[in-house]
Chimera marker file (.cmm) of the C-alpha trace (Angstrom):
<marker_set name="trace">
<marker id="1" x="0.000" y="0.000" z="0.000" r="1" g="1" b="0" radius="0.5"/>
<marker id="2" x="3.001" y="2.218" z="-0.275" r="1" g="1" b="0" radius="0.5"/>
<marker id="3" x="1.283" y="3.504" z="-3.508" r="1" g="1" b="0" radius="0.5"/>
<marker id="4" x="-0.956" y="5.492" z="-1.193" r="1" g="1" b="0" radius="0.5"/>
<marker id="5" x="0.908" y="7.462" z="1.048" r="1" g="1" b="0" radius="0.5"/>
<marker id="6" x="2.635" y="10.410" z="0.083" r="1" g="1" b="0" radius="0.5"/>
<marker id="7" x="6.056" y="10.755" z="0.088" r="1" g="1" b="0" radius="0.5"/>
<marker id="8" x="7.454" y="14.703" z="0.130" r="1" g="1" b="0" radius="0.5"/>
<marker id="9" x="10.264" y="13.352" z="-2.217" r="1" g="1" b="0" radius="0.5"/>
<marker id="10" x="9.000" y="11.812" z="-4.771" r="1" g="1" b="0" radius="0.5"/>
<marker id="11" x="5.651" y="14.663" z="-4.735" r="1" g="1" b="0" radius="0.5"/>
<marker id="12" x="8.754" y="17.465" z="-5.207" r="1" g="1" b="0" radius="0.5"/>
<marker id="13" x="10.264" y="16.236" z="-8.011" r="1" g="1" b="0" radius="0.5"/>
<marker id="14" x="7.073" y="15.334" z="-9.538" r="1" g="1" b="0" radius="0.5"/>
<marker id="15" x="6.240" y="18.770" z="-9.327" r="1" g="1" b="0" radius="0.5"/>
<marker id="16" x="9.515" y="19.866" z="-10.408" r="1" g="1" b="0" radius="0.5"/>
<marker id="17" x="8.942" y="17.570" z="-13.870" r="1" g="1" b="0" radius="0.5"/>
<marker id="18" x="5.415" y="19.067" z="-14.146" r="1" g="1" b="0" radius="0.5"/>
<marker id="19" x="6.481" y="22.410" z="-14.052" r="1" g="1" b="0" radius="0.5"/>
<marker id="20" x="9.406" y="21.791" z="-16.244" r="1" g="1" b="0" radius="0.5"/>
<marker id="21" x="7.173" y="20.275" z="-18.693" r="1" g="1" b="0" radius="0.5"/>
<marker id="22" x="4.351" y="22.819" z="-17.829" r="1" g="1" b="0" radius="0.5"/>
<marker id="23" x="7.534" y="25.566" z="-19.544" r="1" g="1" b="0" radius="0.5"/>
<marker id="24" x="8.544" y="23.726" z="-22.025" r="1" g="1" b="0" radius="0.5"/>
<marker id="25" x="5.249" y="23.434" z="-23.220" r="1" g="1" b="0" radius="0.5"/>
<marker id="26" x="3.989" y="26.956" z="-22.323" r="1" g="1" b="0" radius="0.5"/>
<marker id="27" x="7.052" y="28.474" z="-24.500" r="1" g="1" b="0" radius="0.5"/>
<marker id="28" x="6.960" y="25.612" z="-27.360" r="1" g="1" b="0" radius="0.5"/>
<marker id="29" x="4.099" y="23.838" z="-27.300" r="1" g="1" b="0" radius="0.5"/>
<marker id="30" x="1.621" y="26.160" z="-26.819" r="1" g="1" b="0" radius="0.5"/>
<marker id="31" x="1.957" y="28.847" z="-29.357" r="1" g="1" b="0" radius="0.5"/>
<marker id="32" x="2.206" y="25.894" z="-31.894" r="1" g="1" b="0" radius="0.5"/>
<marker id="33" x="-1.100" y="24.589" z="-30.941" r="1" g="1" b="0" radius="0.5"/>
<marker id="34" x="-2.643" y="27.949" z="-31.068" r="1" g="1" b="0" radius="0.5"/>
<marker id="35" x="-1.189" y="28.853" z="-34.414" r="1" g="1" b="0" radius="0.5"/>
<marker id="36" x="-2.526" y="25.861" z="-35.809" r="1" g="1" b="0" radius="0.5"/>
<marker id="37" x="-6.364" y="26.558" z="-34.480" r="1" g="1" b="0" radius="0.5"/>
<marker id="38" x="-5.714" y="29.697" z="-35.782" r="1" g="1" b="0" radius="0.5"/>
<marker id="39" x="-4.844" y="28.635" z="-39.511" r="1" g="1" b="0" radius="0.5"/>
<marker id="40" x="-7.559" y="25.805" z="-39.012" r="1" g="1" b="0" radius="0.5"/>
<marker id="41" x="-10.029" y="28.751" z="-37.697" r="1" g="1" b="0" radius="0.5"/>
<marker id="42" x="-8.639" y="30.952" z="-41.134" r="1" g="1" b="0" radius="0.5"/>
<marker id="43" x="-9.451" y="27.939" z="-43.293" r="1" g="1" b="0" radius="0.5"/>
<marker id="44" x="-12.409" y="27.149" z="-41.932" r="1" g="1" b="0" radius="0.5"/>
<marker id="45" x="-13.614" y="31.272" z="-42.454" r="1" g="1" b="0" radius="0.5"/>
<marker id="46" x="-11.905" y="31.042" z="-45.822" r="1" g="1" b="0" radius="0.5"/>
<marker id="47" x="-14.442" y="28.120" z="-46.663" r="1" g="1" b="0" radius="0.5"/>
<marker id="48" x="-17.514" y="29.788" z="-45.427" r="1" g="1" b="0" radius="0.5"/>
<marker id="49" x="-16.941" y="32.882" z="-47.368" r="1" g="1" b="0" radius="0.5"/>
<marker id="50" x="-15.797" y="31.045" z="-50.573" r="1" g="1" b="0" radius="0.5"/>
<marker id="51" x="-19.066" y="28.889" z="-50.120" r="1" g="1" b="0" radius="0.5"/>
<marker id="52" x="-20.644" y="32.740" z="-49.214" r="1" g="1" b="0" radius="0.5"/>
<marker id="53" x="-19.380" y="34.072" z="-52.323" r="1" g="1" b="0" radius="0.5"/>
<marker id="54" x="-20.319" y="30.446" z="-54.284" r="1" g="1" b="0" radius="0.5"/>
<marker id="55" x="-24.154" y="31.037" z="-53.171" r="1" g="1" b="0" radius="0.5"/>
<marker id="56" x="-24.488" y="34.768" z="-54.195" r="1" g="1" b="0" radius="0.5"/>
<marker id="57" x="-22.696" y="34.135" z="-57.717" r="1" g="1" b="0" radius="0.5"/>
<marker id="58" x="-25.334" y="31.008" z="-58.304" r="1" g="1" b="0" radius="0.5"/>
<marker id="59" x="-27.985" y="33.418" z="-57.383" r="1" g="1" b="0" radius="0.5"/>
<marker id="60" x="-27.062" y="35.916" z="-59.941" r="1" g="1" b="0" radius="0.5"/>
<marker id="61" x="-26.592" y="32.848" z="-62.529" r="1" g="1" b="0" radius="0.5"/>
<marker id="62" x="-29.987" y="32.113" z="-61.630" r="1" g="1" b="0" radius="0.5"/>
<marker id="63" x="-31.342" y="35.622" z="-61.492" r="1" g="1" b="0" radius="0.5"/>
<marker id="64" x="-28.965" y="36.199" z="-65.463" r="1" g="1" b="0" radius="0.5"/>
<marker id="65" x="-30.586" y="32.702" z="-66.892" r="1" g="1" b="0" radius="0.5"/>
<marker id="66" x="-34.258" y="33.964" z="-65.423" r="1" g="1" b="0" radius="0.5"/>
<marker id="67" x="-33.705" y="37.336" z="-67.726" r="1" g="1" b="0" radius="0.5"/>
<marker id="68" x="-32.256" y="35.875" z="-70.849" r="1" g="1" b="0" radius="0.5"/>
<marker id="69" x="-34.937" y="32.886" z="-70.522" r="1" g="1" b="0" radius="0.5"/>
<marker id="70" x="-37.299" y="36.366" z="-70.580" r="1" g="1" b="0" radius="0.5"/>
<marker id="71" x="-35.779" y="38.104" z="-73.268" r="1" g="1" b="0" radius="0.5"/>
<marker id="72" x="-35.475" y="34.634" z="-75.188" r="1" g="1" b="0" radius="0.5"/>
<marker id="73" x="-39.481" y="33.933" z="-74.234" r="1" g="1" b="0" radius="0.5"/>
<marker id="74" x="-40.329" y="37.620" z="-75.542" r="1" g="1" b="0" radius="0.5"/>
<marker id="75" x="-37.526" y="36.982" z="-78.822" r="1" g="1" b="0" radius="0.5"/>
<marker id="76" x="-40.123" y="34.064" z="-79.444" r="1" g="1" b="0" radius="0.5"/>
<marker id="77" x="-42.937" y="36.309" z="-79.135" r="1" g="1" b="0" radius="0.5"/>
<marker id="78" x="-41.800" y="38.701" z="-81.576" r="1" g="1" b="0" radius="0.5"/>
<marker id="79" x="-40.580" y="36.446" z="-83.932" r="1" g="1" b="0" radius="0.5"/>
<marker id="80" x="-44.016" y="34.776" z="-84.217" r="1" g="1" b="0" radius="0.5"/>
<marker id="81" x="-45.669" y="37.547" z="-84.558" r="1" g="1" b="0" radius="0.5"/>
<marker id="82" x="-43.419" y="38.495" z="-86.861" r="1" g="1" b="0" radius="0.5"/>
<marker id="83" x="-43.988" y="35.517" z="-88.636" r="1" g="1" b="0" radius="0.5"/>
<marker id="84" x="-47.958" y="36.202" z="-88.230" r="1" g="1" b="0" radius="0.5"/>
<marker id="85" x="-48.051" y="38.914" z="-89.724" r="1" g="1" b="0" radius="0.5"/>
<marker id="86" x="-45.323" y="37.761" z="-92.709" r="1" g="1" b="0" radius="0.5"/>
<marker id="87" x="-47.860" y="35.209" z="-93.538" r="1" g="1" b="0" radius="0.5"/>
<marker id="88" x="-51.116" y="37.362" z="-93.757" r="1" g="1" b="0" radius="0.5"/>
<marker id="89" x="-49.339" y="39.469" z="-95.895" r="1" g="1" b="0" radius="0.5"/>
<marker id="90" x="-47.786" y="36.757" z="-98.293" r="1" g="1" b="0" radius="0.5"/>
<marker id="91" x="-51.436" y="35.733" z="-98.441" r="1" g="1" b="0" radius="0.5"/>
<marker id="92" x="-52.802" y="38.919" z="-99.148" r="1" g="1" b="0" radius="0.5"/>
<marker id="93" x="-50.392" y="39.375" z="-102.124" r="1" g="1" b="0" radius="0.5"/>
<marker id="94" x="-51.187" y="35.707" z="-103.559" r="1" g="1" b="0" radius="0.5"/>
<marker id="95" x="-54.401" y="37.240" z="-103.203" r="1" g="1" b="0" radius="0.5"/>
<marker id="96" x="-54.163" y="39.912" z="-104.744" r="1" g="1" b="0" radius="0.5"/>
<marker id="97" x="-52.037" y="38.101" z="-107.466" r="1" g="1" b="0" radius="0.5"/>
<marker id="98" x="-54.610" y="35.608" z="-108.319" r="1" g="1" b="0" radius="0.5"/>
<marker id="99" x="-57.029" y="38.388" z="-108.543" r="1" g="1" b="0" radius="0.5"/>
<marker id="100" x="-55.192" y="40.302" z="-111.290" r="1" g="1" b="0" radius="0.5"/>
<marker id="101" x="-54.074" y="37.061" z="-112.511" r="1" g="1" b="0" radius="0.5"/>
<marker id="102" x="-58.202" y="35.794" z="-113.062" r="1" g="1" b="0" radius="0.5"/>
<marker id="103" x="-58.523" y="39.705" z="-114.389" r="1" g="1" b="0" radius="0.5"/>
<marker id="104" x="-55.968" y="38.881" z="-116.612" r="1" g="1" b="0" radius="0.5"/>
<marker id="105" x="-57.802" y="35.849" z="-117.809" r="1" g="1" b="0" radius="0.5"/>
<marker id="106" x="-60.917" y="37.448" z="-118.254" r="1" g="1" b="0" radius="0.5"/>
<marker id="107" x="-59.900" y="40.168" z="-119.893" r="1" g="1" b="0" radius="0.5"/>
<marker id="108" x="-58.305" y="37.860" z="-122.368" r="1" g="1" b="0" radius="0.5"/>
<marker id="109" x="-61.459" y="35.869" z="-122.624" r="1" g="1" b="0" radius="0.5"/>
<marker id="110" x="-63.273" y="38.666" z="-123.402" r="1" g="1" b="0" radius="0.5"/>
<marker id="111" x="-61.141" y="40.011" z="-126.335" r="1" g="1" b="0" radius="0.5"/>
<marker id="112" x="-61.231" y="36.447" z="-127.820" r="1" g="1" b="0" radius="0.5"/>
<marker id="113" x="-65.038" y="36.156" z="-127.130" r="1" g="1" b="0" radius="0.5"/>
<marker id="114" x="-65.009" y="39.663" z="-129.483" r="1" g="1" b="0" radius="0.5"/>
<marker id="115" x="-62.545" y="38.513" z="-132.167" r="1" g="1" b="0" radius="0.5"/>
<marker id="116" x="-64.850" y="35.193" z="-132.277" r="1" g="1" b="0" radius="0.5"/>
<marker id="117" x="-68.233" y="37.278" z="-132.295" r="1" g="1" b="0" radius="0.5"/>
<marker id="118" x="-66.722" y="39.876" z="-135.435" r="1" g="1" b="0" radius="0.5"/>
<marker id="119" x="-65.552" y="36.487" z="-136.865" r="1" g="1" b="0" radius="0.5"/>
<marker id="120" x="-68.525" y="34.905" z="-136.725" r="1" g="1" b="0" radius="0.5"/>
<marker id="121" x="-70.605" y="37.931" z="-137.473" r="1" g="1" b="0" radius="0.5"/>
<marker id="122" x="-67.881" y="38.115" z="-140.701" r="1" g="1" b="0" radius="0.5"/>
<marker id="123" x="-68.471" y="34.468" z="-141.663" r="1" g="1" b="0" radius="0.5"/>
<marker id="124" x="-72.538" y="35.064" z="-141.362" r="1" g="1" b="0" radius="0.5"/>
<marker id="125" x="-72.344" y="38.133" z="-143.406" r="1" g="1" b="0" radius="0.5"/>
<marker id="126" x="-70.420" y="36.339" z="-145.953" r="1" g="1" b="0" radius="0.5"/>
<marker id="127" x="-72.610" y="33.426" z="-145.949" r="1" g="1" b="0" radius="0.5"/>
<marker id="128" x="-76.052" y="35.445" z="-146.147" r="1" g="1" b="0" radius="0.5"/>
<marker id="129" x="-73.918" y="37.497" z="-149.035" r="1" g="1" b="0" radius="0.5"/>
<marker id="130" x="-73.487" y="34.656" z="-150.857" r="1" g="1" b="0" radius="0.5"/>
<marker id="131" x="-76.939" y="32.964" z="-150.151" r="1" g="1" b="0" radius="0.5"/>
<marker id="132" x="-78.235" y="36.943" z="-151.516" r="1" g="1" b="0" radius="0.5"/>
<marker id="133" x="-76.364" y="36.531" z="-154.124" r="1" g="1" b="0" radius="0.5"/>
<marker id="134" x="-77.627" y="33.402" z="-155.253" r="1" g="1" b="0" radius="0.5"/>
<marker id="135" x="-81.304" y="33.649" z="-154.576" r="1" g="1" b="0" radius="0.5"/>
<marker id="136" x="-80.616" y="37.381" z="-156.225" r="1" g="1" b="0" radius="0.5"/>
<marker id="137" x="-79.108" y="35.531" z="-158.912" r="1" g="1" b="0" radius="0.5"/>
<marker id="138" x="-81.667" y="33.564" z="-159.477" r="1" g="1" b="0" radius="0.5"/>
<marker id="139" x="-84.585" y="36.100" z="-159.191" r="1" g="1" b="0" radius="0.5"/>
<marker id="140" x="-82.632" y="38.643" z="-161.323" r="1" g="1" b="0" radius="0.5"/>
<marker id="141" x="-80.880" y="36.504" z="-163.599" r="1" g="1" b="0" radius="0.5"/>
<marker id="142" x="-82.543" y="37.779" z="-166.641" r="1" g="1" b="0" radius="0.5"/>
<marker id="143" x="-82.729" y="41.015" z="-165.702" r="1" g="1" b="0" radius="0.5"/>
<marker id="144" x="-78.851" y="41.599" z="-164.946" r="1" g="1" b="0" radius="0.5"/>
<marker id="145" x="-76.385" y="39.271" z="-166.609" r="1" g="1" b="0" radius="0.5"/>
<marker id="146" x="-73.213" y="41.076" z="-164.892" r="1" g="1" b="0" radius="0.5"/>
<marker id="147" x="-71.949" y="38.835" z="-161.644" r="1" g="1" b="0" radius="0.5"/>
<marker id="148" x="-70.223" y="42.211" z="-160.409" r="1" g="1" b="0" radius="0.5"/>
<marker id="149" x="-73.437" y="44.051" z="-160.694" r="1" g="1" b="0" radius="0.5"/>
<marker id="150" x="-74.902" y="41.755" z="-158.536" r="1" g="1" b="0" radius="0.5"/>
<marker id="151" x="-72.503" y="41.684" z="-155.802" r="1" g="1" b="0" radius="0.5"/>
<marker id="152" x="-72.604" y="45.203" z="-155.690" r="1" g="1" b="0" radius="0.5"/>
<marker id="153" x="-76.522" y="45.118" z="-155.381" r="1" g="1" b="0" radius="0.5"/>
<marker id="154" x="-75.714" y="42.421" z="-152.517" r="1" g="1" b="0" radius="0.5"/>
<marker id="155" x="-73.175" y="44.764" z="-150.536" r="1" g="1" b="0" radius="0.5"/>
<marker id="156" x="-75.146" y="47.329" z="-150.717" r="1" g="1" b="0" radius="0.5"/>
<marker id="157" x="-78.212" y="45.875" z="-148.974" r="1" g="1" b="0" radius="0.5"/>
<marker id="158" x="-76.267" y="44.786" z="-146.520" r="1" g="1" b="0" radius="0.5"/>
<marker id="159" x="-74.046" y="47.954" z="-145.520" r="1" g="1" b="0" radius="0.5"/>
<marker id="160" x="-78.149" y="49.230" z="-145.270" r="1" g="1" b="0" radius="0.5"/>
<marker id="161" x="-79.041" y="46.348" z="-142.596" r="1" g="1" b="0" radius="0.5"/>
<marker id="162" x="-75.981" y="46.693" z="-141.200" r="1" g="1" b="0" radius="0.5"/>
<marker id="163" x="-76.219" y="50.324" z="-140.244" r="1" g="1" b="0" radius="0.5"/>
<marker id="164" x="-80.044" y="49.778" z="-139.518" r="1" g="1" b="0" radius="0.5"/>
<marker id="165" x="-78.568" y="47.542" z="-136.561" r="1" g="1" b="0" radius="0.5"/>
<link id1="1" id2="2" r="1" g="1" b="0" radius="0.2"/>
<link id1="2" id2="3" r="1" g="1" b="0" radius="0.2"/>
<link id1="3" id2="4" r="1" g="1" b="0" radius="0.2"/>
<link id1="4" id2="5" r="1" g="1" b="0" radius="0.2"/>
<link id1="5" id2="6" r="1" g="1" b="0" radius="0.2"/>
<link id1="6" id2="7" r="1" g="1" b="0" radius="0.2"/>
<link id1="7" id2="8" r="1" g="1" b="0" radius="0.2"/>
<link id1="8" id2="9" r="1" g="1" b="0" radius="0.2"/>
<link id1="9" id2="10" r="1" g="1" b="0" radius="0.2"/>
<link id1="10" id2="11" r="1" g="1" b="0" radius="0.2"/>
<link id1="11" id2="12" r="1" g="1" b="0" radius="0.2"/>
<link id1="12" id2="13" r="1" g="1" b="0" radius="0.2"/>
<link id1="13" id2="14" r="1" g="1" b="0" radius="0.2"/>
<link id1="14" id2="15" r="1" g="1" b="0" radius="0.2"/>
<link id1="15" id2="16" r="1" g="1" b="0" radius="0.2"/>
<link id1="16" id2="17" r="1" g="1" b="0" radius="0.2"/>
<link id1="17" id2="18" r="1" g="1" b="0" radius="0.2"/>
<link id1="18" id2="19" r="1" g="1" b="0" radius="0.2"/>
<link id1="19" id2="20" r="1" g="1" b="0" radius="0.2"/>
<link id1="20" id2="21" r="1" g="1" b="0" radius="0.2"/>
<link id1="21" id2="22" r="1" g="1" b="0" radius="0.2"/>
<link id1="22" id2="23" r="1" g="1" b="0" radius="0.2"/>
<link id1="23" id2="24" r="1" g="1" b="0" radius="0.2"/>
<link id1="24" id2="25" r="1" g="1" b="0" radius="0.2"/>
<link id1="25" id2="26" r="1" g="1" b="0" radius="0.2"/>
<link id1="26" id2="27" r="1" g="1" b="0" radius="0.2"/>
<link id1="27" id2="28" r="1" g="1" b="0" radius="0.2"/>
<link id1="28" id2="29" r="1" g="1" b="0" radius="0.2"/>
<link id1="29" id2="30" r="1" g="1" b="0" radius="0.2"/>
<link id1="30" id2="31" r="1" g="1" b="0" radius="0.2"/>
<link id1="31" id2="32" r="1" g="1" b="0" radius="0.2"/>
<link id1="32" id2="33" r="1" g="1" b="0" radius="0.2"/>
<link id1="33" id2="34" r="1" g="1" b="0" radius="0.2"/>
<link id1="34" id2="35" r="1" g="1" b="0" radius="0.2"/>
<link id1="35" id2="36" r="1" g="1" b="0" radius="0.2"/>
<link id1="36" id2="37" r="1" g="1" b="0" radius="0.2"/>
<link id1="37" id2="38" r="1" g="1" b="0" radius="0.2"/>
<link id1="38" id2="39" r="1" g="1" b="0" radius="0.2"/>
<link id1="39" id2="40" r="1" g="1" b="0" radius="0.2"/>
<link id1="40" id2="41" r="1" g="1" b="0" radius="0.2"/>
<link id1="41" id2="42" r="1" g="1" b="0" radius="0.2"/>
<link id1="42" id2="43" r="1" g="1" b="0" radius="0.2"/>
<link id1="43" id2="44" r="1" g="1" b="0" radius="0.2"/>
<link id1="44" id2="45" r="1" g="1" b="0" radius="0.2"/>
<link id1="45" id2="46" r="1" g="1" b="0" radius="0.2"/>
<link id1="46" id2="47" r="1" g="1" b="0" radius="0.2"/>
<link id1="47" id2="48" r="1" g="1" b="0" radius="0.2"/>
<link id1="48" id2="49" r="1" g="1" b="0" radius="0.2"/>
<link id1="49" id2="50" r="1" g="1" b="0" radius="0.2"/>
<link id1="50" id2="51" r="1" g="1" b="0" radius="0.2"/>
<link id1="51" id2="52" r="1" g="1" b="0" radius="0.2"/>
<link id1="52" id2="53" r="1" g="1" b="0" radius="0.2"/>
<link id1="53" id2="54" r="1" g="1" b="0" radius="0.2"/>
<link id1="54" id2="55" r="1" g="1" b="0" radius="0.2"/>
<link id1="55" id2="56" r="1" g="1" b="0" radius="0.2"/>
<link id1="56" id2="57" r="1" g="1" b="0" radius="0.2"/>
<link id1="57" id2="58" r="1" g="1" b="0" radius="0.2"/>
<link id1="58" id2="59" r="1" g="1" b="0" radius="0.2"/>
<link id1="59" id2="60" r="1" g="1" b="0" radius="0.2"/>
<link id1="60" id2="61" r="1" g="1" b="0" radius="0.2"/>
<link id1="61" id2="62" r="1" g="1" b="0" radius="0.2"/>
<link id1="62" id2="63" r="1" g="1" b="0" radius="0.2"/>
<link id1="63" id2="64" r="1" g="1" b="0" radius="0.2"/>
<link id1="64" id2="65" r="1" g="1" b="0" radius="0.2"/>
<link id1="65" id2="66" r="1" g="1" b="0" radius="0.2"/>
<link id1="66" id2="67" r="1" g="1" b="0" radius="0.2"/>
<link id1="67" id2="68" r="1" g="1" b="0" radius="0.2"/>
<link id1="68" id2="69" r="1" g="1" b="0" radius="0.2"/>
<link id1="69" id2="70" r="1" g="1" b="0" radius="0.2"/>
<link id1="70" id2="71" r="1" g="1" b="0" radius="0.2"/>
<link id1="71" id2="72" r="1" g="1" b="0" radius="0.2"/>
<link id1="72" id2="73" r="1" g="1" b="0" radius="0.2"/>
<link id1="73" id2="74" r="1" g="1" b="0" radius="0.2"/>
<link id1="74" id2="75" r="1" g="1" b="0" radius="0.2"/>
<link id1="75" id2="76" r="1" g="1" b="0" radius="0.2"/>
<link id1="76" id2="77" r="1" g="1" b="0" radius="0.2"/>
<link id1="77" id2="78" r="1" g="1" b="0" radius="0.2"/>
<link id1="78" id2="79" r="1" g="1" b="0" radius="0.2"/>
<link id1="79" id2="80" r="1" g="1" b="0" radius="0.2"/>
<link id1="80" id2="81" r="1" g="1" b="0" radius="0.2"/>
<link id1="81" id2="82" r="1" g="1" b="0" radius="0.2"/>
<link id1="82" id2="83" r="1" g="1" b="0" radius="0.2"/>
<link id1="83" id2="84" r="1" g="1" b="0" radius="0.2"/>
<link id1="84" id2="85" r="1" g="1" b="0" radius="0.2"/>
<link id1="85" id2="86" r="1" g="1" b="0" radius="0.2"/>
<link id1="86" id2="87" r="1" g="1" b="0" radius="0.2"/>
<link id1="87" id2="88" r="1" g="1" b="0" radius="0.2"/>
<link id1="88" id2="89" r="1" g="1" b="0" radius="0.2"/>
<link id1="89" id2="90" r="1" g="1" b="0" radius="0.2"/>
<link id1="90" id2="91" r="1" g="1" b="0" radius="0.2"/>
<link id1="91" id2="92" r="1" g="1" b="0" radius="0.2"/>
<link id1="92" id2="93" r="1" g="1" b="0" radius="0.2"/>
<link id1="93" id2="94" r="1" g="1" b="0" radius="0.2"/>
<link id1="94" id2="95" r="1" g="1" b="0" radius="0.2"/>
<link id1="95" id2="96" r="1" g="1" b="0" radius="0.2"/>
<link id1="96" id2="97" r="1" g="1" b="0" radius="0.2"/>
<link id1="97" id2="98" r="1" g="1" b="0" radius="0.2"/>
<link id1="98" id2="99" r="1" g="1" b="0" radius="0.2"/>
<link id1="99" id2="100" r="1" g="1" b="0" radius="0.2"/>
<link id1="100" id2="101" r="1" g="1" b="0" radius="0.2"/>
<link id1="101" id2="102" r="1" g="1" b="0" radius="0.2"/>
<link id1="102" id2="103" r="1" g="1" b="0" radius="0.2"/>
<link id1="103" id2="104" r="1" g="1" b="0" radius="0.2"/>
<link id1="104" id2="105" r="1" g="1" b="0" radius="0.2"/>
<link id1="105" id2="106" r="1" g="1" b="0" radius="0.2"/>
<link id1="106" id2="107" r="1" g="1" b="0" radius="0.2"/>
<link id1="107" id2="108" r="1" g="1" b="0" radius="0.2"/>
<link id1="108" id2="109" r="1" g="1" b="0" radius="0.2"/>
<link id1="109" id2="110" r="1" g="1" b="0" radius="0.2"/>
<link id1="110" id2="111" r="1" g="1" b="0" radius="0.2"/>
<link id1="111" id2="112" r="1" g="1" b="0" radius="0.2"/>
<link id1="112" id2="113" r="1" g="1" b="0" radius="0.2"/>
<link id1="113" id2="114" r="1" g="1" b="0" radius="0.2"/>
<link id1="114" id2="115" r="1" g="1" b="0" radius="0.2"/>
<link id1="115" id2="116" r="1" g="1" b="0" radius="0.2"/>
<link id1="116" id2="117" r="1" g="1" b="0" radius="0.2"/>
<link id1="117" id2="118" r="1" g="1" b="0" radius="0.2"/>
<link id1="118" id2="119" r="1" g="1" b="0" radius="0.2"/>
<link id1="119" id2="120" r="1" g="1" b="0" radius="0.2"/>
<link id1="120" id2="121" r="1" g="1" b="0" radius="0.2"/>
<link id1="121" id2="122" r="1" g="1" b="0" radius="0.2"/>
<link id1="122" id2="123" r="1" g="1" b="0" radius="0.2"/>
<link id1="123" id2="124" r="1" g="1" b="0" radius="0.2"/>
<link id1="124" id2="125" r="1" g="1" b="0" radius="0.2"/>
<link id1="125" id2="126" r="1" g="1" b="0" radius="0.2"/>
<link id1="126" id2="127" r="1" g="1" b="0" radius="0.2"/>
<link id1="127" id2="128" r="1" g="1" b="0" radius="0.2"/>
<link id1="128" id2="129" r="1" g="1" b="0" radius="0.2"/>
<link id1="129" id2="130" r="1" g="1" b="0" radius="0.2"/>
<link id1="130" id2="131" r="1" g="1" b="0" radius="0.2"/>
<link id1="131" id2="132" r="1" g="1" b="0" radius="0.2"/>
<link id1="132" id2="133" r="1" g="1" b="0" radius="0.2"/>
<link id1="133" id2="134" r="1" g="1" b="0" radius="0.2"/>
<link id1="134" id2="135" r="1" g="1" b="0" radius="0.2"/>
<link id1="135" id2="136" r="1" g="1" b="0" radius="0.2"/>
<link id1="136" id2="137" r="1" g="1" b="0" radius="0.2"/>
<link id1="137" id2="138" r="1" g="1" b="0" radius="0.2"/>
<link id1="138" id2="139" r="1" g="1" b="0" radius="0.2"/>
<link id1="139" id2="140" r="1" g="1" b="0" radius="0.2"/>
<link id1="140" id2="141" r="1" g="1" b="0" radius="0.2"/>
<link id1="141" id2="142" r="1" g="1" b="0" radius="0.2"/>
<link id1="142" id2="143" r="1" g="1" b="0" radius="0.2"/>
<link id1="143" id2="144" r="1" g="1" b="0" radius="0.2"/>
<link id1="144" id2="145" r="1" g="1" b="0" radius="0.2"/>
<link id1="145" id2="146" r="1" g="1" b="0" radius="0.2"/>
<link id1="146" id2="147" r="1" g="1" b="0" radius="0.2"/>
<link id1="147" id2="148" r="1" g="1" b="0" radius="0.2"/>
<link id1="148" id2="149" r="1" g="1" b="0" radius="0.2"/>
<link id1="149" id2="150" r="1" g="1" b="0" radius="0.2"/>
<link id1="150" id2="151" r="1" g="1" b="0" radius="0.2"/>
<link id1="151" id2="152" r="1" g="1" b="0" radius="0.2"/>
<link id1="152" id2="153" r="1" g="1" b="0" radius="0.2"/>
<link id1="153" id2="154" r="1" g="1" b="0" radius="0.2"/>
<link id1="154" id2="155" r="1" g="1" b="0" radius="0.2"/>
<link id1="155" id2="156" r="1" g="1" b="0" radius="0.2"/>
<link id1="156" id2="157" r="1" g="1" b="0" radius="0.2"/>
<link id1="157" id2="158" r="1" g="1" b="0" radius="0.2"/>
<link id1="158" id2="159" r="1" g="1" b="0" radius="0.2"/>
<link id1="159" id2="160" r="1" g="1" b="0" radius="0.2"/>
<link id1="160" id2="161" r="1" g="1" b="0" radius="0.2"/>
<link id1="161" id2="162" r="1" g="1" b="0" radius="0.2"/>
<link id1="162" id2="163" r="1" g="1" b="0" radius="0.2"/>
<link id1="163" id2="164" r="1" g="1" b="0" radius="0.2"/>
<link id1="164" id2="165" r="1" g="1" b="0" radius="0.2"/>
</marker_set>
């Protein structure tokens, strides 16, 4: 039981080697220790803001892709109505293009309907000249023998329905 009782002794040079070690640690250990909390503490700060810094520029990311994803949404917008409007005009011309185009066509149709109306009006006048002239032949044979008298005759009566119409 010796490991009980005190002995002065061996309690002063414990304390002696406590102390001694208390210094040694006190003038090296100590300011080593706290240096290194110190850089740990600095890191640790240095983190925080980084991650600090990290959060406000993925906020502005965030906040930049929001406004172009705008502007791109309103782009769209524009360009279809744009595009709206590009089409009711290209419509409007075909439109209008078909309608000077049918214009066109009836115009034409008409000039050929006259040509074939004076044509046929020419082709009826000849034929009823040259029916006249027969049936005048016939009725007037004895009475003019001259084939140039007769056509004159002929032409004559006619120019007289003709302006009669």
């Amino acid at each position: 039981m010796e490991l009980f009782k005190l002995d002065f002794g061996l309690t002063f040079w414990m304390f002696i080697a406590f102390a001694i070690l208390f210094l040694i640690l006190w003038k090296k250990g100590w300011p080593a220790i706290i240096n290194q909390i110190d850089a740990r503490a600095d890191l640790i700060d240095k983190g925080v803001e980084y991650a600090q810094n990290a959060k406000t520029q993925l906020d502005n990311a965030r906040a930049e892709a929001e406004q172009q994803m705008a502007e791109a949404r309103r782009q769209q917008a524009d360009i279809l109505r744009e595009a709206d409007r590009m089409k009711s005009q290209i419509i409007e011309e075909a439109r209008q293009a078909a309608q000077k185009a049918a214009q066109k066509e009836m115009d034409q149709a008409k000039v050929a309907i006259e040509q074939a109306r004076k044509e046929a009006e020419q082709n009826l006048r000849d034929e009823v000249s040259a029916f006249a002239l027969d049936i005048a032949g016939k009725v007037v044979r004895n009475q003019m023998a001259d084939d140039k008298a007769q056509a004159r005759l002929v032409d004559q009566l006619l120019d007289e329905m003709a302006s009669k119409n």
